[in-house]
C-alpha positions, 0 to 999 in steps of 0.5 A: 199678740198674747205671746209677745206680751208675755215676752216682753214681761218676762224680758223687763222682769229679767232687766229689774232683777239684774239691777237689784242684782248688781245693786245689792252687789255694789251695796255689799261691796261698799260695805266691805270697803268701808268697814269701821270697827275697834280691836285692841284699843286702836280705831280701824277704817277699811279699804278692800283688804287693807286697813287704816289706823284712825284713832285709839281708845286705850294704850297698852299700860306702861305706853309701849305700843306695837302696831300690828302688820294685820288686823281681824275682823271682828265680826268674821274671824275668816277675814284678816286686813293689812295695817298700811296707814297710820291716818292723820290725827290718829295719835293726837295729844296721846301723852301717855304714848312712850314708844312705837313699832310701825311695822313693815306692813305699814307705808305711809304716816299720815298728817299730825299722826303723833302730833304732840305725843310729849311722852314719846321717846323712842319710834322704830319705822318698818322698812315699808313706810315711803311717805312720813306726813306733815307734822306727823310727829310734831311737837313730840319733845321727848323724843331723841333720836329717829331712823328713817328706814331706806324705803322712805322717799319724802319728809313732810314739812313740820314733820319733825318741827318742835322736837326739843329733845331729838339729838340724832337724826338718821336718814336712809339712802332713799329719801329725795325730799324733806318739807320745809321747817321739817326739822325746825326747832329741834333745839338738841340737834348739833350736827345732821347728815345729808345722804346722796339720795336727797334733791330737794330740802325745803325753806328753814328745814334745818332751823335749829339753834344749836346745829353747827354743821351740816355734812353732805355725802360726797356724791349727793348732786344737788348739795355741798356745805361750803363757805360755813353754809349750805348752798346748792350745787352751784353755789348760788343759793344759800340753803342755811346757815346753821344757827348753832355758829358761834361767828358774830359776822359773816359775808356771803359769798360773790357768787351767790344769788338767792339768799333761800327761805329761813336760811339764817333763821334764828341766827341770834347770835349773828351781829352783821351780814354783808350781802353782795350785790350778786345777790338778787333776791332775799327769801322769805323768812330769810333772818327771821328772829336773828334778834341779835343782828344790828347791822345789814348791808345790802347789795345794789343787786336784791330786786326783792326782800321776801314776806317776813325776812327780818321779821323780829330782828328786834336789834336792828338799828338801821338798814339801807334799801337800795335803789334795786329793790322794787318790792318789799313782802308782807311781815317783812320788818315786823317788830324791829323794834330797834329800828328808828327810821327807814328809807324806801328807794324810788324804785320800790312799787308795793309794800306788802301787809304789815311790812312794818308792823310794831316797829315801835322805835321808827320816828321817820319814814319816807315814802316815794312817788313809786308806791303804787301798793300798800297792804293792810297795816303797813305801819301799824302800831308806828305811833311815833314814825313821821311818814314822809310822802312824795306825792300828794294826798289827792294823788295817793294810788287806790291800791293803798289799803285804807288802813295802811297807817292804821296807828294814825302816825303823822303823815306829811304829803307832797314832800320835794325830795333830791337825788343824786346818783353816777351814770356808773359806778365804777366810774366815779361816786357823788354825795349829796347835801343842803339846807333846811331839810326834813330828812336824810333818806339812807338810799342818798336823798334829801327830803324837804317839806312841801312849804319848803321855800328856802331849801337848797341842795349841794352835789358834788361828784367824785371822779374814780382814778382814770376817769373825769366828770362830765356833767350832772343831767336831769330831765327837763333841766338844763345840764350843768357842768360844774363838779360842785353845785349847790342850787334851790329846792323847787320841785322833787328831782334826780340829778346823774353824775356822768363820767368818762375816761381820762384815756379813750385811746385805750378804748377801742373804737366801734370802727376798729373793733367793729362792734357796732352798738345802736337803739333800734326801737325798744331794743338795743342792737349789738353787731359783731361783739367779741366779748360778754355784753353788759348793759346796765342804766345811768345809775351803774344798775346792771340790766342785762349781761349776755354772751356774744353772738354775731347779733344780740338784739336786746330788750329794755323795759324803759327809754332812757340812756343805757351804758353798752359794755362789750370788752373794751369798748364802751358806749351810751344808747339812747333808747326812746 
């Protein structure tokens, strides 16, 4: 018994000194990994064998400092650390920084490493370095040209952002990534290449006032610069228009269908732009600051107008919503202060925060029933707008912010509102006018207050060449055939122009071509299709567009009358 007692002592003191052991060991090597000491004025954290540069206590005099590949530790002469990082923060503000050599050794430039380094002029980067950080030389001003080595792959957004000073710009033929805004405010840049390498730029990365061209090497795969703008392969997106053209208008391109983030940022000396209505959506920042542009017409096709797209567009006088768009972003008409009224569309459901915030010259703005959002100070500093609300004060949606009139502007509920619109564009066109109106809404209605008791409204249609009206349809009303009709305001309504063609012997039939096209529940079926099909609703918006197939079964948000197009043969579908 006595020695089985022994033993196990002997078996738990082996245990105990095992895990001193291994802990003394583990602590021994944290300490070594995690080593912080000063040598030459810079501040040093360690990782195993390599070392990260954190701070600094003095610059060599004259403000050339050269980093080195490998550092010794101080308290043992025997142990010398690769320098691999420049970590975030670790030259903040040092203004007495004139020039830097990173060397090989080092791969990667951490966030806001030279931030504000204003008396930096020169940086030479070692061939090793694969990651330049956000912001790492932001604000850097006297810094005028920078040549990033072939090993570096990404750009971080910022990373370059502010330098007034830098004239040149060299990219190595490695780089896939640039950050956005990346390059913005590079106020001495005129021209930057783009090397075959890079697939990805990021939103305003180019905002640069006096940039006029942007070259793109012949093989790159995701770029081209065509059309006075960069877009992408494909051309459907505008990736940026340089700010440094002296063109006063321009017209984007048909085939386009995003207009990118920051793509004409800064554009001040833009008056006008056209955007087609291929275009579906408009990106953040789009024009902001374009302080010169007073005119913009935007296509029936945008579906959304991104947060702060023309944010201080101070010279904006006037802009039509149309009926397409269902939401306005956050910011996105701040202070345009030259703007005097707006009109939002029936289809639009949310205006983000502050959309129209100090857009002091507004004296009307009409709000439809379809607002189910509105964010915080919506219409803030608006002292002067009149908003014209549709619906009634009892019935407003939770989901406007209690502060969404936060300037306490004249608000006037229950307004009746009139609208006109054709079955199809294509086929024809209406006007609408009337009597003892408030307000005409830029999207085509009229606008009555609620006390209104002699309001009258006039529609007339105009049929296209080749094609007659039929009549003017709205829910819950009797149809009325006359192409002129003026009738009293009683209630909020739309009223659609349909048209049909002079020649329908030149359309085929569904038995002669036999295509056939019906309603099945909320989808729309197409049988034997010989050419592309498009759908679009009774007010001409294009819904669906797809290619033949022996049986397209097409899906429809919402019951209503939609028009099938598929070649030559037309027909309207009924979907309950």
């Amino acid at each position: 018994m006595r020695n089985i007692i022994t033993s196990s002592a002997k078996q738990e003191s082996n245990k105990m000194f095992l895990v001193v052991a291994v802990l003394f060991f583990l602590f021994h090597s944290l300490n070594v990994q995690a080593k912080n000491f000063t040598s030459n004025g810079l501040r040093y954290s360690t990782d195993g064998n390599n070392a990260t540069i954190k701070g600094y206590t003095s610059i060599p005099e004259g403000g050339a400092l050269t980093i080195p590949e490998s550092v010794t530790d101080p308290d043992d002469n025997s142990v010398n650390y690769s320098v691999t990082s420049i970590g975030g923060s670790a030259f903040y503000g040092c203004s007495s920084l004139t020039s830097v050599t990173i060397p090989n050794s080092v791969t990667s430039i951490g966030r806001s490493a030279f931030e504000s380094c204003s008396g930096l002029t020169s940086v030479t980067i070692g061939n090793s370095v694969i990651s330049i950080g956000e912001e790492a030389f932001w604000n850097c001003s006297g810094l005028t040209s920078v040549t990033i080595g072939n090993s570096v792959t990404s750009i971080g957004s910022y990373a370059f952002h502010g330098c007034s000073g830098l004239t040149s710009v060299t990219f190595g033929n490695s780089v896939t990534s640039i950050g956005e805004w990346a390059f913005s405010m590079c106020s001495g840049l005129t021209t930057v290449t783009i090397p075959n390498s890079v697939t990805s730029i990021g939103s305003g990365a180019f905002d640069c006032n006096k940039l006029t061209k942007i070259n793109v090497e012949r093989n790159n795969t995701k770029y081209v610069f065509e059309e006075g703008a960069l877009l992408n392969k494909d051309k459907t997106t505008i990736v940026c228009y340089p700010a440094g053209k002296t063109e006063t208008t321009y017209t984007i391109p048909e085939n386009v269908t995003s207009i990118g983030g920051g793509a004409f940022s800064d554009c001040s000396v833009l008056t006008s732009v056209c955007i087609p209505n291929s275009v579906k959506n408009i990106g953040e920042y789009a024009f902001y600051c374009c302080n010169g542009l007073t005119s913009v017409t935007i296509g029936n096709s945008v579906t959304s107008i991104g947060e702060r797209a023309f944010h201080g567009c101070s010279g904006l006088t006037s802009v039509t919503i149309p009926n397409s768009v269902t939401s306005i972003g956050s910011a996105a008409f701040w202070n345009c202060s030259g703007l005097t009224s707006v009109s939002i569309p029936n289809s639009v459901t949310n205006i983000g925060d502050c959309a129209f915030w100090d857009c002091s010259g507004l004296t009307s703005v009409t709000i439809p029933e379809s607002v189910k959002n509105i964010g915080p100070g919506t219409f803030c500093s608006c002292r002067n707008a009149t908003l014209y609300c549709e619906i009634e004060e009892s019935a407003k949606p939770e989901d406007w912010d209690a502060s969404w009139n936060y300037s306490g502007g004249t608000v006037k509920w229950g307004c009746k509102v009139i609208r006109a619109e054709t079955d199809n564009i294509e086929y024809g066109s209406v006007s609408l006018g009337g009597e003892n109106h408030t307000i005409v809404g830029d999207n085509g209605s009229l606008w009555y207050l609620a006390e209104t008791t002699k309001g009258k409204a006039t529609l007339t249609a105009a049929p296209a060449d080749g094609y007659h009206f039929v009549k003017w349809t709205s829910e819950g009303e009797d149809d009325i055939t006359d192409i002129q009709v003026t009738l009293p305001v009683t209630a909020s309504r739309t009223y659609t122009a349909v048209f049909e063609s002079d020649a329908p012997t030149s359309v085929k039939s569904d038995e002669q071509s036999q295509i056939n096209i019906f309603a099945y529940g909320k989808n729309i079926i197409v049988e034997n299709a010989d050419n592309e099909i498009i759908v679009s609703d009774m007010a001409g918006r294009e819904v669906v567009r797809e290619m033949p197939a022996r049986r397209n079964v097409i899906s429809v948000a919402a019951s209503g009358i939609y028009v099938v197009k598929v070649g030559k043969t037309v027909k309207r579908v009924l979907v309950k």
